[in-house]
C-alpha positions in Angstrom: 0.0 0.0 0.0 2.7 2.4 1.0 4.3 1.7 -2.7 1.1 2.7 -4.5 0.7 5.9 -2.5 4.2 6.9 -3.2 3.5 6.1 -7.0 0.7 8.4 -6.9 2.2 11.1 -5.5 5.2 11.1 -7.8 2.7 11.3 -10.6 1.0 13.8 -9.3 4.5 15.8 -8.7 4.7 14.5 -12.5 1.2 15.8 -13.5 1.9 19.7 -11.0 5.7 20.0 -13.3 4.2 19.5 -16.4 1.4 21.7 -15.9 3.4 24.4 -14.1 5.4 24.1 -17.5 2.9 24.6 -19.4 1.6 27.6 -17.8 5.2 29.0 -18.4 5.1 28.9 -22.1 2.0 30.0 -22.6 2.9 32.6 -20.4 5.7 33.5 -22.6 3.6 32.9 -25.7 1.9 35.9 -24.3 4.4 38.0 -23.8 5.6 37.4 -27.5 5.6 41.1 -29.1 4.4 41.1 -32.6 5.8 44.4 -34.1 3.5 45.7 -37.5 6.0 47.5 -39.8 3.8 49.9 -42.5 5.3 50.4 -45.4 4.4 51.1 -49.3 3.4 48.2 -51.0 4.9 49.9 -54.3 7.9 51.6 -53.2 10.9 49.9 -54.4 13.6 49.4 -53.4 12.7 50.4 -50.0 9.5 48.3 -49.9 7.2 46.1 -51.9 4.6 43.6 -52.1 4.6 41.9 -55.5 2.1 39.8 -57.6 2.7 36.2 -55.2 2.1 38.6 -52.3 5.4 38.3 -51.0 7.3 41.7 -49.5 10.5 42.8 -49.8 12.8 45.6 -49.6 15.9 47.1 -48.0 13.7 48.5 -44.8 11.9 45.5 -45.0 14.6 43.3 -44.9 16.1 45.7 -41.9 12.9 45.8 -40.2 12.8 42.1 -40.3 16.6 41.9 -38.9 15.6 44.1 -35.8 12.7 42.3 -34.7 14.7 39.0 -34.9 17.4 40.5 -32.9 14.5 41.9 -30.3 13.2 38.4 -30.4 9.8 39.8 -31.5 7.6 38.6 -34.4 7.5 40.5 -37.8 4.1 41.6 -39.4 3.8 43.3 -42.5 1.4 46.0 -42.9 1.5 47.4 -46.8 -0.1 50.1 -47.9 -1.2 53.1 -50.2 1.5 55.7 -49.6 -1.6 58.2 -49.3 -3.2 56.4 -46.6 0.0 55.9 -44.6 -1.3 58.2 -41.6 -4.6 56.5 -41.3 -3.3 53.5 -41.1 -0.6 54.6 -38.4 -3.7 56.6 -36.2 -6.1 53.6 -36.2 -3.3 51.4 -34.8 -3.4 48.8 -37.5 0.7 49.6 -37.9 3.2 50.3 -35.0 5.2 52.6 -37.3 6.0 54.0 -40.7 9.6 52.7 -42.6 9.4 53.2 -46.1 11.7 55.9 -47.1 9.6 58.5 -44.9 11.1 61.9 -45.2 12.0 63.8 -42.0 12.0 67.4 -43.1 9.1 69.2 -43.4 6.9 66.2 -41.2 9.3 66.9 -38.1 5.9 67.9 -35.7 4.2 65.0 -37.1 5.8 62.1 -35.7 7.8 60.5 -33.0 10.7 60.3 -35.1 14.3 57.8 -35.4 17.6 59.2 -36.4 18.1 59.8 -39.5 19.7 56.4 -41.5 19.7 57.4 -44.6 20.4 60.6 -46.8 18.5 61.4 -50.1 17.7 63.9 -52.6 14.6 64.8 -54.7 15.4 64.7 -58.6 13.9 65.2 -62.1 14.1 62.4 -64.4 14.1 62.5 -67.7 14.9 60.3 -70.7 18.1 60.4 -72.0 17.4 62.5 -75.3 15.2 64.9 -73.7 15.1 68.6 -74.7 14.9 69.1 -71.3 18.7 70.0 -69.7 17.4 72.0 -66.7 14.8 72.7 -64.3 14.2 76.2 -66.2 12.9 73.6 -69.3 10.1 72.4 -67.7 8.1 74.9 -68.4 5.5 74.0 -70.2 6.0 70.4 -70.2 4.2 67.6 -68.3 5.4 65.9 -65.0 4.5 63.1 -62.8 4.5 62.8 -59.5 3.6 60.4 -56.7 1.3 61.2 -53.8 2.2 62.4 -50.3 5.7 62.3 -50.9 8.5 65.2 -50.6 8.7 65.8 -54.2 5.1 66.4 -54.1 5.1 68.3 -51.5 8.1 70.7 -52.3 6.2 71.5 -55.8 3.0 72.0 -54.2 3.6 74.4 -50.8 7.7 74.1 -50.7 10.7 75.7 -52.0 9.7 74.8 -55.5 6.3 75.5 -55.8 6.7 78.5 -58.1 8.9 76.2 -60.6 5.4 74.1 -60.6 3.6 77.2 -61.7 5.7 77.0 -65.2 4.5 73.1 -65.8 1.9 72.7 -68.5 0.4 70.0 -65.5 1.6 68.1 -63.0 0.2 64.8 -63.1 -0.2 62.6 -59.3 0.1 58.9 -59.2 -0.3 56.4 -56.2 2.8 54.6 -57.3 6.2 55.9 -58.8 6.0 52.7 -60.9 3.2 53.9 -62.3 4.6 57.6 -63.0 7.2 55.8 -65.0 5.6 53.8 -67.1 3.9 56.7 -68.0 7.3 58.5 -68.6 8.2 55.6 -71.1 5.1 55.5 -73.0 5.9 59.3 -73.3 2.2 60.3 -71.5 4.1 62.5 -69.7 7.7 64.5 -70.1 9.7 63.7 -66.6 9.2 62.8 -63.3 9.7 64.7 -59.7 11.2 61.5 -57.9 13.8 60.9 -55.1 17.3 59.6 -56.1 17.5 56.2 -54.6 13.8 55.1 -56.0 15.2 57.2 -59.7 18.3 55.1 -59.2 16.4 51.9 -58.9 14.0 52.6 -61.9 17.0 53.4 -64.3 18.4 50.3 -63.8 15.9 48.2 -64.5 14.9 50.3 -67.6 18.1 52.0 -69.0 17.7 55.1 -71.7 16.9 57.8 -68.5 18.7 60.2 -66.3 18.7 62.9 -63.9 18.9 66.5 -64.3 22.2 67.8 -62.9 19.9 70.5 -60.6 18.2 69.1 -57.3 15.1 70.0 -56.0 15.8 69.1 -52.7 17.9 67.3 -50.0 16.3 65.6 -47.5 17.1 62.9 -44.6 15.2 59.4 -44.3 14.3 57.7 -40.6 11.5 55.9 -39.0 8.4 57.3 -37.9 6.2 56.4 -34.7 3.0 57.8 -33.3 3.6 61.1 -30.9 3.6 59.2 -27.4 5.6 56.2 -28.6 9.0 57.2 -27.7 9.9 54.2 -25.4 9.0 51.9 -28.5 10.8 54.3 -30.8 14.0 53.6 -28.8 13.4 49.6 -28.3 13.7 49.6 -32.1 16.3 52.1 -32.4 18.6 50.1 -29.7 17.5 47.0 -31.9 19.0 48.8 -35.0 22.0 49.6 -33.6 22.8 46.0 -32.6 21.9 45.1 -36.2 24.0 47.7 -37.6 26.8 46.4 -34.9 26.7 43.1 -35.7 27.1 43.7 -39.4 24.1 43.0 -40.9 23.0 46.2 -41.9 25.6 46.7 -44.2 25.1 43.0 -45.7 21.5 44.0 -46.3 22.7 47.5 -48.0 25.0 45.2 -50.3 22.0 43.8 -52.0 20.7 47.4 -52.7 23.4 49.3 -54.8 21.0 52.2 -55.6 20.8 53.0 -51.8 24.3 52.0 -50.7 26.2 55.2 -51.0 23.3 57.2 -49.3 23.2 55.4 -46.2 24.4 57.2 -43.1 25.9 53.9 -41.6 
């Protein structure tokens, strides 16, 4: 008798461990953080979602990195470039890295450092009459939406050069803008470097004008409030950067390489 009772305990100290166990991991199934990175679905080669529905990008693939150095789980929130604050205010992503623009949207958000440099362009094909910013007068350009080209024609430094365009023309997508540049719809394209850069060398035959419209820094950007979040990632970055894999990640992206600020 005294051997069955000691057998029962010891399963019941079996039965208590495995349940105390259990209680653990779903404990720390809980605590998993699942961090929503919005981006813009069309924004290469910063960010993408192509046909299979698979994304990619250089902040993606960065994004990814820090959340597997955090230990957290990565969820991707693509968007419309134009709906990027909606999304951000209803909570449906924890942040916006896509090539967001610091200047000029300083107030807005809870911001990063800076990681990247940039500069807004005007692209053009290669035997274009136009040669400087003065020749677009009269002529067509595209432009997408809620971007810093946009907005530096529209209320910036360059509005009045917009006031000499025949029309500027506003796209959701860059992608868009330029296959509209090819099929000659329109006569150049307002566009940052890095994304120009990209779309050149996939379709040669274009170039920049020598003039800038603008310079401009690239970083990541929170909702006001979320500063303790803002610097869990940043620290995350860092590490990534530390430990070398930011710079194997920038390898695969020549067009943004140079501009990088690590």
């Amino acid at each position: 008798m005294k051997r069955v009772i000691a057998l029962i305990m010891a399963l019941m100290m079996v039965f208590a461990l495995c349940a105390c166990g259990g209680a653990k991991e779903e404990a720390k199934a809980a605590e998993k953080v699942v961090f929503k990175q919005g981006f813009d679905l069309d924004y290469p080669p910063y960010s993408y979602r192509n046909d299979a529905g698979e994304v990619g990008g250089f902040d993606v693939e960065v994004c990814q990195a820090v959340c597997a150095e955090l230990g957290w789980e990565y969820e991707a929130v693509p968007f419309n470039w134009d709906a990027k604050d909606a999304e951000l205010n209803a909570g449906s992503c924890d942040c916006i890295w896509s090539g967001i623009t610091i200047e000029g949207r300083e107030d807005d958000y809870c911001w990063t450092a800076p990681y990247s440099n940039n500069s807004q362009m005007i692209l053009v094909p290669e035997g274009s009459e136009i040669k400087t910013l003065a020749d677009l007068a009269g002529k067509v350009v595209g432009v997408q939406t809620a971007t810093s080209a946009y907005d530096l024609l529209n209320e910036g430094d360059q509005a009045e050069l917009k006031a000499s365009f025949a029309s500027l023309e506003v796209y959701e997508t860059y992608t868009v803008a330029f296959n509209d540049l090819m099929a000659g719809a329109i006569d150049a394209v307002a566009i940052d470097v890095t994304s120009g850069n990209y779309l050149m060398s996939k379709n040669p035959g274009y170039k920049f004008l020598d003039e800038a419209l603008g310079a401009e820094t690239y970083g990541i950007a929170f909702r006001k409030g979320d500063e303790a979040l803002r610097d869990q990632v940043w620290a995350g970055f860092q590490k990534v950067v530390e430990s070398g894999k930011f710079a194997e990640i920038a390898e695969k992206y020549p067009e943004i390489k140079d501009y990088l600020v690590f």
